[in-house]
Structure formats: structure tokens, C-alpha cells
Backbone as a chain_set.jsonl record, in Angstrom:
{"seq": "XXXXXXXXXXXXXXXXXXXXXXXXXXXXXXXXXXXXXXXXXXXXXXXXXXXXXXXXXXXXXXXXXXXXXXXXXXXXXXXXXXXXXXXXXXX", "coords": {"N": [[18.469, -18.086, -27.993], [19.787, -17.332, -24.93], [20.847, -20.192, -21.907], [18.532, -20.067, -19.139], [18.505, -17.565, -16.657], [19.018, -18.077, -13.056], [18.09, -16.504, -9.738], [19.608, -16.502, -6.763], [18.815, -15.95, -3.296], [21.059, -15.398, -0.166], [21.968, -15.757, 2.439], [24.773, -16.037, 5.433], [24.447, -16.581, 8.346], [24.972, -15.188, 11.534], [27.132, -15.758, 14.186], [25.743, -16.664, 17.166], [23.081, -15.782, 15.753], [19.804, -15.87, 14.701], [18.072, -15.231, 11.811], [15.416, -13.285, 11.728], [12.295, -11.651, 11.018], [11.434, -8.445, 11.251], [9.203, -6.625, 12.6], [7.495, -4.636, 12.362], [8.335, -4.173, 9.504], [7.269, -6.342, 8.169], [4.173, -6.071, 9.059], [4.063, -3.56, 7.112], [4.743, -4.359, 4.915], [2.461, -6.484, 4.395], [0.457, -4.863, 4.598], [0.865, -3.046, 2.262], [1.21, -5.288, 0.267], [-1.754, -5.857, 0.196], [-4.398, -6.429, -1.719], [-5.31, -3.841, -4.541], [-3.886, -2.073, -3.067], [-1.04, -1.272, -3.412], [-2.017, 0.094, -5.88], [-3.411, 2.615, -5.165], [-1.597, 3.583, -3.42], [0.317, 4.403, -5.217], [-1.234, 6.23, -7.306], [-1.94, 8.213, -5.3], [0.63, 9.096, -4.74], [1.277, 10.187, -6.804], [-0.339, 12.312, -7.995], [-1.037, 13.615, -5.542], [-2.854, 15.758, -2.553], [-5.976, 14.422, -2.863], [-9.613, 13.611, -3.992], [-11.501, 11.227, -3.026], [-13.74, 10.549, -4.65], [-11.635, 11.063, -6.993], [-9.497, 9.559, -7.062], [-11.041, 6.911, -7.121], [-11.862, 7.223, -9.851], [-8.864, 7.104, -10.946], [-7.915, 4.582, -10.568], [-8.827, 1.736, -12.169], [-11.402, -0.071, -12.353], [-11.507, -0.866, -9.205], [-13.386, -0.733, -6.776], [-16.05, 1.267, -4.712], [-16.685, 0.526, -2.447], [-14.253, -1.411, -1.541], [-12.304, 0.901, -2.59], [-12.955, 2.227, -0.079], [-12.617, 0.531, 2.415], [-9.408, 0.221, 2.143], [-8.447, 2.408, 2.127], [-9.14, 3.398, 5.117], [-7.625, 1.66, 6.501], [-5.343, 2.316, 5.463], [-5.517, 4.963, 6.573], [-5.905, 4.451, 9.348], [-3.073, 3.092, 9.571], [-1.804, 5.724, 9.73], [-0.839, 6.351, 7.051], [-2.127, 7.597, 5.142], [-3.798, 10.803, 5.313], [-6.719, 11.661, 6.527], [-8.925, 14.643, 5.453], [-11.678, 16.273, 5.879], [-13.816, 18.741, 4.726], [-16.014, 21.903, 5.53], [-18.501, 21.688, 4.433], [-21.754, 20.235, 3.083], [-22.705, 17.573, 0.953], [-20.13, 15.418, 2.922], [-16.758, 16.793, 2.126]], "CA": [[18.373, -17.609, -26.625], [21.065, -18.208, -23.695], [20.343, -20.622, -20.616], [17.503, -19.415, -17.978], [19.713, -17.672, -15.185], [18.117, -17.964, -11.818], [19.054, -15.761, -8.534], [19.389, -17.324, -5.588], [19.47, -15.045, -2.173], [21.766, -16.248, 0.065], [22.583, -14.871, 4.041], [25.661, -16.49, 6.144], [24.047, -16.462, 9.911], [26.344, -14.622, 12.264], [27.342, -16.02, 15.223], [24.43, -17.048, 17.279], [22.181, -14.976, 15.265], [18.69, -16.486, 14.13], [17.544, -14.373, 10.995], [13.69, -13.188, 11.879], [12.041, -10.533, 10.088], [10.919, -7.46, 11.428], [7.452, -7.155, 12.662], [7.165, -3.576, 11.316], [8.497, -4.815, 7.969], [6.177, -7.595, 7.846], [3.227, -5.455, 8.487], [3.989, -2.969, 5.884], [4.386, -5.457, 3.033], [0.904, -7.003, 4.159], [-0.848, -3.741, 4.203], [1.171, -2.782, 0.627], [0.979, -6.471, -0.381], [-3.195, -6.229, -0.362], [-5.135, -6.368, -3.607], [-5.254, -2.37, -5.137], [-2.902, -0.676, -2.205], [0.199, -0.443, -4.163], [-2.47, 1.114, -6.981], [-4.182, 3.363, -4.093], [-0.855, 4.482, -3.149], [0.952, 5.178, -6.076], [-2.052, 7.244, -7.562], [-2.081, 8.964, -4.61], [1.973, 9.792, -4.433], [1.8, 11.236, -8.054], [-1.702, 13.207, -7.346], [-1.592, 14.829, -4.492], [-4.213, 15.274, -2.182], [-7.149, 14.067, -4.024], [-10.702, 13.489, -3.258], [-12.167, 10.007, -2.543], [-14.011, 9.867, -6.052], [-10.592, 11.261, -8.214], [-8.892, 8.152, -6.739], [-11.799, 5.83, -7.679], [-11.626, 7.297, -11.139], [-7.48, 6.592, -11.785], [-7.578, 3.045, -10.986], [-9.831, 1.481, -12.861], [-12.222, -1.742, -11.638], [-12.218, -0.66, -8.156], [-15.058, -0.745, -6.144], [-16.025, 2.104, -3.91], [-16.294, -0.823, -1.167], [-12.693, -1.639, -1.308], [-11.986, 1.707, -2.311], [-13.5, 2.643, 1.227], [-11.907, -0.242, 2.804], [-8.467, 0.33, 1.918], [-8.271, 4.006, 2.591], [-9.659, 3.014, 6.475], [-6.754, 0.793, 6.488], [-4.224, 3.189, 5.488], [-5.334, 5.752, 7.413], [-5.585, 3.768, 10.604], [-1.669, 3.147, 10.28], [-0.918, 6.588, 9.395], [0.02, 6.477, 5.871], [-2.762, 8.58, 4.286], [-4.562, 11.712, 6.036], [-8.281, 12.153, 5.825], [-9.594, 15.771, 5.43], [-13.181, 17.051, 5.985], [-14.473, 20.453, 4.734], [-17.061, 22.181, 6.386], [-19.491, 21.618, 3.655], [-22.364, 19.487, 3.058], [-22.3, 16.57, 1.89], [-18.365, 15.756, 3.239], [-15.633, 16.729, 0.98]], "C": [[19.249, -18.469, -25.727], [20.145, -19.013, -22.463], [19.342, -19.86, -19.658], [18.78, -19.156, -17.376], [18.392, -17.526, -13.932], [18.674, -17.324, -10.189], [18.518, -16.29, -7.301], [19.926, -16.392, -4.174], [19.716, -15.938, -1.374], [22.54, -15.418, 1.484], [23.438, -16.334, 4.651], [25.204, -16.128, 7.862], [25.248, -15.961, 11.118], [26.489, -14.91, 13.684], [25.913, -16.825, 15.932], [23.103, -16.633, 16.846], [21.302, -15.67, 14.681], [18.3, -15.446, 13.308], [15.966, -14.6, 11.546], [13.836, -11.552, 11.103], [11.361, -9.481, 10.998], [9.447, -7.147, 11.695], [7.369, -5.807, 12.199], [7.452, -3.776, 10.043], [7.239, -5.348, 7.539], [5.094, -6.959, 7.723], [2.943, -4.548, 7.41], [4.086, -3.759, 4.611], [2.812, -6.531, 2.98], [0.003, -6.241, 3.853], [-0.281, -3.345, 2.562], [0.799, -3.862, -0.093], [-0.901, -6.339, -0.724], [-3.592, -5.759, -1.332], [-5.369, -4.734, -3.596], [-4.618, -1.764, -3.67], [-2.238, -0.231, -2.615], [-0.795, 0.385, -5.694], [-2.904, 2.289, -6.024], [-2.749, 4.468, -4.097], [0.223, 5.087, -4.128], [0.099, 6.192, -7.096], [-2.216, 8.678, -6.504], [-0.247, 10.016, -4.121], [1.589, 10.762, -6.001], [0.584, 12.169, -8.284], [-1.219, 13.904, -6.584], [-2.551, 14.336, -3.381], [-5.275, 15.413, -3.475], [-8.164, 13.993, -2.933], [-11.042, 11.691, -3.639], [-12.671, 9.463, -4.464], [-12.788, 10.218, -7.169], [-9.795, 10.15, -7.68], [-9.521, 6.948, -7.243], [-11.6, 5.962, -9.311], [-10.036, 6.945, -11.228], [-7.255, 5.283, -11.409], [-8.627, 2.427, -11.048], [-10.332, 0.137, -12.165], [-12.236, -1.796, -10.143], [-13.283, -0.285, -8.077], [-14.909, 0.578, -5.373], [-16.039, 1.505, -2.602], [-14.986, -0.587, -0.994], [-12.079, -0.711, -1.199], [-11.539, 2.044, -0.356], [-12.301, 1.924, 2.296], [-10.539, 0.204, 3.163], [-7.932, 1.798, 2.649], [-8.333, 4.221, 4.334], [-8.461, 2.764, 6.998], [-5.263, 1.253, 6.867], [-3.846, 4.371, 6.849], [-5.175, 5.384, 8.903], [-3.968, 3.494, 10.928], [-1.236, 4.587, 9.853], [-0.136, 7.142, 8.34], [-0.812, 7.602, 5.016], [-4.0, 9.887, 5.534], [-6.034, 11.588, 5.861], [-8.901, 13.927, 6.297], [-11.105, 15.901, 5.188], [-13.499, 18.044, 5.731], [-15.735, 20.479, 5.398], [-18.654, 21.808, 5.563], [-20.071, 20.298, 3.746], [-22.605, 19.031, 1.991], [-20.862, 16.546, 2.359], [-17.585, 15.551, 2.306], [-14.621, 16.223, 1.705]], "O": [[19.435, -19.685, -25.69], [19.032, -18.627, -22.108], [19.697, -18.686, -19.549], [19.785, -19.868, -17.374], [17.265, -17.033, -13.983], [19.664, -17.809, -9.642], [17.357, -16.463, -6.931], [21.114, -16.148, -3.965], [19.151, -17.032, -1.378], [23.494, -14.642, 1.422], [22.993, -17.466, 4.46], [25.873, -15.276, 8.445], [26.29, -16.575, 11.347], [25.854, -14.162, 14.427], [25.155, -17.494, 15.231], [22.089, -17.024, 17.425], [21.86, -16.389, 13.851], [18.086, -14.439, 13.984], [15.417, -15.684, 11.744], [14.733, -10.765, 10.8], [10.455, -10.042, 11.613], [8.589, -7.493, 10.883], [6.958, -5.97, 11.05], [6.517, -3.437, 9.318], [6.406, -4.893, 6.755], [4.622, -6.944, 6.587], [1.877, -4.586, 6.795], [3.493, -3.642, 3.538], [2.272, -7.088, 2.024], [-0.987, -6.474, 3.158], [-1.133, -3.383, 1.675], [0.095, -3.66, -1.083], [-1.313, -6.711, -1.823], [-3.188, -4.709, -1.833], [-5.65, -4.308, -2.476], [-5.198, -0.74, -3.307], [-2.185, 0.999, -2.61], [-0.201, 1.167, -6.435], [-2.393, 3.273, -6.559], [-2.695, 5.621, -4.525], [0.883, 6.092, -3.863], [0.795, 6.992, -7.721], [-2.518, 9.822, -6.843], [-0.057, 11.066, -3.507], [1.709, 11.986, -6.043], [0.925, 13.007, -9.119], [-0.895, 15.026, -6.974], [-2.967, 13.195, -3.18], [-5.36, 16.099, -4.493], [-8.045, 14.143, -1.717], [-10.643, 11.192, -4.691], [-12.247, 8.568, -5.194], [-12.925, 9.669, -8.262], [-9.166, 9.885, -8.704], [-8.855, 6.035, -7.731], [-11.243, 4.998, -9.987], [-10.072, 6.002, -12.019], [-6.297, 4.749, -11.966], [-9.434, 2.455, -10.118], [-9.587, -0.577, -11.494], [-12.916, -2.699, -9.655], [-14.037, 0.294, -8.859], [-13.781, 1.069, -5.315], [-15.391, 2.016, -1.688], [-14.579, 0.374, -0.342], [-11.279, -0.64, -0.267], [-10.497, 2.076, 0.299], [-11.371, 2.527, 2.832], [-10.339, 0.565, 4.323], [-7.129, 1.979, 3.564], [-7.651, 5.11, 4.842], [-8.068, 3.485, 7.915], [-4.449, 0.976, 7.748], [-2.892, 4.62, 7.586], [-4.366, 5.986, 9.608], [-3.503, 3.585, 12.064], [-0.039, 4.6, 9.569], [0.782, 7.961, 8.389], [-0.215, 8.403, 4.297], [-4.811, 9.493, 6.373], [-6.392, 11.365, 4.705], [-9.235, 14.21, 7.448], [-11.567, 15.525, 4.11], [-13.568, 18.693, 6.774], [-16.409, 19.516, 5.762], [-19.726, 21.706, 6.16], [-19.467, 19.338, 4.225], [-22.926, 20.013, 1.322], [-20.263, 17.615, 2.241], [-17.515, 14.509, 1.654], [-13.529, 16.012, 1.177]]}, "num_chains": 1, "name": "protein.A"}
């Protein structure tokens, strides 16, 4: 086996320019960054709409807590819809 290679990123500052990051950036990689979102939301891109418990069933060792949680989370910024049918209890 050849040498480890290691990548090193690497920005040239432009003029008086201070690199800062994006405060919409930043929040989206904290809300993706938290524990089961990127599972939440990639079950949910290759699904469809789903229901609450066919989400709990494809990623496994969630809680319905966190589930819950998470979904709150999302939907509060806008990333996932929540639907209600008229029926009892709520679908």
C-alpha cells in the first residue's frame, strides 16, 4: 500500500474580504447535521409522502419521540409538509 494522501482545503482571501459562512448555510447543516435527519430525509425523498408510522418503520432504532421531534423541526423550517385527513384518529 502507497503513502496516506491527505486533502487540504485551501481559500486565497480577496482583497479586504473576511471569509464568514452563511447563516442560512449554517442552519441547514445543523438541522441536516442532527442525529437521524439525514435518515428522516432521505427515506422520505425516495418514499414519497408517507405516513408518520411508514417512516418509523424504514429507519430502524428510532424512537417515535425523536421521530416526533425531528419531523416538528423540519416542518417548522419548511422542508417537510404535514397533512391531516378528516378521519379519526389523524392520518
Amino acid at each position: 500500500m502507497g503513502p496516506k494522501r491527505t486533502m487540504v482545503a485551501t481559500a486565497e482571501p480577496k482583497g479586504d474580504c473576511v471569509p464568514s459562512c452563511c447563516p442560512r448555510y449554517h442552519e441547514a447543516v445543523e438541522l441536516v447535521g442532527k442525529r437521524w435527519t439525514g435518515a428522516i430525509l432521505a427515506v422520505m425523498l425516495q418514499g414519497g409522502p408517507m405516513r408518520f408510522s411508514e417512516i418509523g418503520q424504514a429507519v430502524p432504532a428510532l424512537s417515535d419521540r425523536l421521530l416526533s421531534e425531528r419531523m416538528k423541526e423540519l416542518e417548522a423550517r419548511g422542508m417537510v409538509e404535514r397533512r391531516v385527513g378528516g378521519a379519526s384518529p389523524a392520518r
